[in-house]
N, C-alpha and C positions, 0 to 999 in steps of 0.2 A: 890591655886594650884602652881605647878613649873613654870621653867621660859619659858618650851615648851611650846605652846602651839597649840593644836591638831586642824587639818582640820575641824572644825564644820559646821553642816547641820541641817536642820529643817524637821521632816517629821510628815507627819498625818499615822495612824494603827488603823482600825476601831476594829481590835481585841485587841490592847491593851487597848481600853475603855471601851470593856467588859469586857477584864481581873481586871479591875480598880472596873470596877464596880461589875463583883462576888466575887472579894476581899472585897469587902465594905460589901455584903452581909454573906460572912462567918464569917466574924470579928464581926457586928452590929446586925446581922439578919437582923428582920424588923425594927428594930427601928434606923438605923444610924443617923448620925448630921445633923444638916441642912448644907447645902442647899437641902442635898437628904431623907431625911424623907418621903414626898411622892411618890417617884420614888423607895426608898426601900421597900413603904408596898404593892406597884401592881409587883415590879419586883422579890418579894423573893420566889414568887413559884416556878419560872424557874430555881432558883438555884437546878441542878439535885447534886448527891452524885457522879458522876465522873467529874462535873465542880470544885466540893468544893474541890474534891482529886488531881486536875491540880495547884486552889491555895495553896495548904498545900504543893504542891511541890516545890513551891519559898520557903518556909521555912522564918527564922531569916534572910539570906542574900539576900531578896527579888530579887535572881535571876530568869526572866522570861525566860522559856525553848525555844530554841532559834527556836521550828519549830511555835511557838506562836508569834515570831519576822521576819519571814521572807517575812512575808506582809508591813513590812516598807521600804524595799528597793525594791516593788513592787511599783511602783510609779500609784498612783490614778487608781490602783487596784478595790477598792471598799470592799464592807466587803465579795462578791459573790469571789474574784479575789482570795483574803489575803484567804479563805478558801480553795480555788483550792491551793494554794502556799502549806499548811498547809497537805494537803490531799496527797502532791506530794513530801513530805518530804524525801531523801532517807534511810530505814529502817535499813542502817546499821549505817549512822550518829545518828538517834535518839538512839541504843542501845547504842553506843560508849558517847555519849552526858550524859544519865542518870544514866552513870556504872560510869562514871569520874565526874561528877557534883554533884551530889544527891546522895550517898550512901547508904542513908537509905530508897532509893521509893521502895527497896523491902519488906521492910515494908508493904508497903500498896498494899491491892490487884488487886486494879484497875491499877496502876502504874506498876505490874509485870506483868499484862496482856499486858501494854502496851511495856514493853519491850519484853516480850515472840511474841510478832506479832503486831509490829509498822501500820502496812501497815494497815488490820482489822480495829486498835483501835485509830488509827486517822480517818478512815473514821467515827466509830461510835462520837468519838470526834468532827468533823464539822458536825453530825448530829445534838448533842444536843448544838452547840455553835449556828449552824443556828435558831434552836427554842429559844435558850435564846436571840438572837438579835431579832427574830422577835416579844417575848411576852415581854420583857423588856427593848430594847432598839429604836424599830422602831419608835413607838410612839414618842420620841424625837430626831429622826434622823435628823431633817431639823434643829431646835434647836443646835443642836452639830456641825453638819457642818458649819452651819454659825458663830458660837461662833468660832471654833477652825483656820477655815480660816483666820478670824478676827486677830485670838492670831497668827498665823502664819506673818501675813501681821504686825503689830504690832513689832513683834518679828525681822523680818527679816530686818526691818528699823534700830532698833539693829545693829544687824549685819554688815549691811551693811555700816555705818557711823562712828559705833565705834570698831567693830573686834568682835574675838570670847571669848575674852579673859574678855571685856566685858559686852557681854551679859553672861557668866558663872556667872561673880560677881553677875549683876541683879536677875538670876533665885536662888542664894544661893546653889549649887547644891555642894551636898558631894564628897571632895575630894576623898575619895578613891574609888568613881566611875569611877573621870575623870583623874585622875592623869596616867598617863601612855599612854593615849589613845593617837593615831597618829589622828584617824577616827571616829568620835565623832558625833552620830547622836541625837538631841535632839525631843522627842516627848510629846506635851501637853497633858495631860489628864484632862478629868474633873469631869468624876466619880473617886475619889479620896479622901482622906484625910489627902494628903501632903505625903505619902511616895512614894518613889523614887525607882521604878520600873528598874530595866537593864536586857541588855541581850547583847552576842555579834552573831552576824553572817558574816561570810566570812571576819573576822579581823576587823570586825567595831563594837564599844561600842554602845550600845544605852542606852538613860537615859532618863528615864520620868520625868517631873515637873507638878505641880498643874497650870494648863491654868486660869488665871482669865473668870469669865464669868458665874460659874456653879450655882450662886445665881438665875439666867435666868431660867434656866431649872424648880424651883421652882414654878412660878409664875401661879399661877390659872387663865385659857382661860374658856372662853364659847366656845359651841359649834357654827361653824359660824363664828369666829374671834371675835376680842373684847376684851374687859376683863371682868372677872366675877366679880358680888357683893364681896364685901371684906368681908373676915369670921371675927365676932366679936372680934379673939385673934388678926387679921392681922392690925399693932400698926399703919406700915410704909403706910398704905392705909389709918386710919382712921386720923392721922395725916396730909399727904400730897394729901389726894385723891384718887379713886384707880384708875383713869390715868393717874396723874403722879406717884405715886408706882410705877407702871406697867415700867415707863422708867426705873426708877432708876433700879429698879431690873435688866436690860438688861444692865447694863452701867459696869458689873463690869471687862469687855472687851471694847476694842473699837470698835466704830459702828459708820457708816451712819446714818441723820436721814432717809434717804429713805428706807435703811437694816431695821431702828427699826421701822418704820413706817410698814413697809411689815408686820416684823415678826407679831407682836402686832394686825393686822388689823384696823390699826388705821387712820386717814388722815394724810397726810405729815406735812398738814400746823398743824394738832392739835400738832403732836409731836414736831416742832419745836418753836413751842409754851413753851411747859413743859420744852423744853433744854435751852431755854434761859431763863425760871424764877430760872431755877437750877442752871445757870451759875452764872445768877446772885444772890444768897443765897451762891455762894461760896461753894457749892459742887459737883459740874463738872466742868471740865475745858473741855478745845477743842483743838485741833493742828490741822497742815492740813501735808497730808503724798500724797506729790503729788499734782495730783488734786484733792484732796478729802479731805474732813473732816472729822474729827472723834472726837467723846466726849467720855468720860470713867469720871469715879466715883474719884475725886480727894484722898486724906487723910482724911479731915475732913470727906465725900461723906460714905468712905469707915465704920469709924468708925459711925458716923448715921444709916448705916445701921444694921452693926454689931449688934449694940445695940438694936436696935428697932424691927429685926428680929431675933433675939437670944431666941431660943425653946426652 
């Protein structure tokens, strides 16, 4: 980027995870990449035909419509808040927003409906985005928060130590997103496959990045807590166990052992058990951010996994 460089911020948008994630479903169907493969073949029902015609609206410029963004300057809102935000849109912004941004959403009939009566077809819109959270994404709600907190907390030590300028470098994020921005708000996602989501509201940029961690979300639980039998193809279980899998897989963020312990239902003492023979094989490492500790999935860490869980 230039030699400005913009105010940057860190926020969570429980609708732009879904946005992430019926993007993945239009694009993939059922069948998208790992790490979400199994979250694509129970969440692809929900994708209704006026969620898929919301993402054909980012189009080639993967611009996100900005009444879809304005739950992230709604600060821990919740995904009930970010829909009220969404619902309270005013209807002359959205026409003026879709006539100047999208030219072609008359094209599409759902999209002229939404222009001919904003008011209407956002409410219908937080109807089917609240069903597609609750059949596709609720199930992993406690999963996401904690990951993306995680990448927040992570991220924000960034920030805080070495500037905004760079943590940009670290996230790789496309210049001509951020180039110009005064007010620069960055949000992880994890339902994703690395494209880079913006939007601007009230003169502030927003840009998504891929959150490490989404490998987590994968990992087969029993009911009860635990972890399940490892299914015959699962390499990274039959090679290291499937309790310790079961860490690794959570590591591609950083975590507590008491977070991973929780998450996992596991004992503290068993999981700090598994982080310290990973430490020591050389693919986790540990820092401490405060008072606290945290492991995450080193280089080598990363690429073991790659490899061994590669669909």
């Amino acid at each position: 980027m230039g030699g400005r460089v913009p105010d940057v911020r860190l926020a969570l948008c429980e609708l732009w995870q879904a946005f992430g994630g019926m993007a993945l479903l239009a694009r993939y169907g059922s069948d998208a990449p790992w790490p979400h493969v199994s979250w694509a073949r129970e969440a692809y029902g929900a994708l209704t035909p006026r969620l898929r015609a919301v993402v054909e609206l980012a189009g080639p410029r993967r611009r996100v419509p900005s009444f879809f963004a304005r739950g992230v300057v709604v600060r821990g809102a919740g995904v009930a808040g970010e829909l009220d935000a969404l619902k309270c849109t005013p209807p002359g912004l959205v026409r003026e927003e879709l006539a100047r941004e999208y030219p072609k959403a008359f094209d599409n009939p759902l999209i002229a409906a939404l222009i001919r009566d904003p008011e209407r077809q956002l409410g219908y819109l937080a109807v089917e985005l609240a069903n597609f959270w609750r059949s596709g994404m609720e199930s992993r709600a406690v999963g996401l928060a904690r990951t993306l907190e995680e990448e927040i907390l992570f991220r924000s030590r960034t920030l805080a130590m070495s500037g905004g300028a760079a943590l940009m470098r670290d996230l790789r994020l496309p210049p001509e997103r951020t180039d110009g921005a005064d007010l620069l708000t960055l949000v992880p996602m994890l339902l994703t496959d690395g494209t880079h989501w913006w939007s601007t509201v009230d003169g502030r940029t927003m840009v998504s990045y891929a959150a490490r961690g989404a490998g987590g979300l994968s990992a087969e639980r029993k009911r009860g807590g635990g972890v399940a039998e490892p299914q015959r193809a699962d390499r990274l279980a039959i090679l290291l166990g499937r309790g310790r899998a079961s860490v690794v897989r959570e590591l591609g963020a950083p975590i507590t052992t008491s977070a991973l312990a929780d998450h996992l239902g596991l004992a503290a003492s068993t999981v700090s058990q598994h982080l310290s023979a990973l430490v020591s094989a050389g693919v986790v490492r540990r820092h401490r951010a405060g008072t606290r500790v945290l492991y995450e999935l080193n280089r080598e860490g990363v690429a073991l996994t790659e490899c061994l869980m590669n669909q």
